[in-house]
C-alpha positions in Angstrom: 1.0 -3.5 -14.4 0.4 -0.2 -12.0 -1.9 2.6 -13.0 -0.5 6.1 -12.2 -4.1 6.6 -11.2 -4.1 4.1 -9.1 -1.0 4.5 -6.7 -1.3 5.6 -3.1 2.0 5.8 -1.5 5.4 4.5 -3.3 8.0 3.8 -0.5 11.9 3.5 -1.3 13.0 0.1 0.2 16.3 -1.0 1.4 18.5 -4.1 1.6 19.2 -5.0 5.6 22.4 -5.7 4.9 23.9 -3.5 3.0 21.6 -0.6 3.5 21.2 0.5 -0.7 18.5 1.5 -1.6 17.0 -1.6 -3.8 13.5 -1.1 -5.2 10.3 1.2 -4.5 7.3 -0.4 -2.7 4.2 0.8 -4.4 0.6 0.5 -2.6 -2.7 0.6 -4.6 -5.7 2.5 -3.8 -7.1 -0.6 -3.2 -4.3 -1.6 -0.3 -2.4 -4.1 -3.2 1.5 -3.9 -2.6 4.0 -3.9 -5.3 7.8 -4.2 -5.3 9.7 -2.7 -8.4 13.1 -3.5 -9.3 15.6 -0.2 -10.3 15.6 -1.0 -13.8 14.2 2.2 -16.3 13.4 -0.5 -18.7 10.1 -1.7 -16.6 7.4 -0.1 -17.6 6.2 0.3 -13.6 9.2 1.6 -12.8 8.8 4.4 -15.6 4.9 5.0 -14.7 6.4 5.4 -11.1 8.9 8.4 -12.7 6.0 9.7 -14.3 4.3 10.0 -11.3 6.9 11.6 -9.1 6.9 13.9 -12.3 3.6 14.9 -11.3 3.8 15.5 -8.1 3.9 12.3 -5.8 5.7 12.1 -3.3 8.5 9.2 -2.3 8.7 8.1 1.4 12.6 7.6 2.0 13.0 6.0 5.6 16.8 6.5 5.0 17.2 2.4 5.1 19.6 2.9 8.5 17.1 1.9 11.0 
């Protein structure tokens, strides 16, 4: 489970084929990667919320590269 605390950069990611945006690619403090699915019902994906809520910021690459 990810710690709000601990969260460096969250990243959205995007499917090569079909370009949608899929899930968000969270990096630790301490360089450990995540991938978190869409779904409001994951508890990561709602500490991610929380911390957008306060102030973190999403890389968004756009997915058309």
């Amino acid at each position: 489970m990810i710690n709000k605390e601990e969260i460096n950069t969250v990243e959205k990611t995007y499917s090569f084929i079909t370009k949608e945006f899929v899930n968000y690619k969270v990096t630790t403090n301490e360089n450990v990667v995540w991938f978190v699915p869409l779904n409001s019902e994951n508890t990561d994906y709602e500490t991610i919320q929380e911390w957008i809520k306060d102030g973190g910021t999403v890389i968004d690459n756009g997915g058309g590269e």
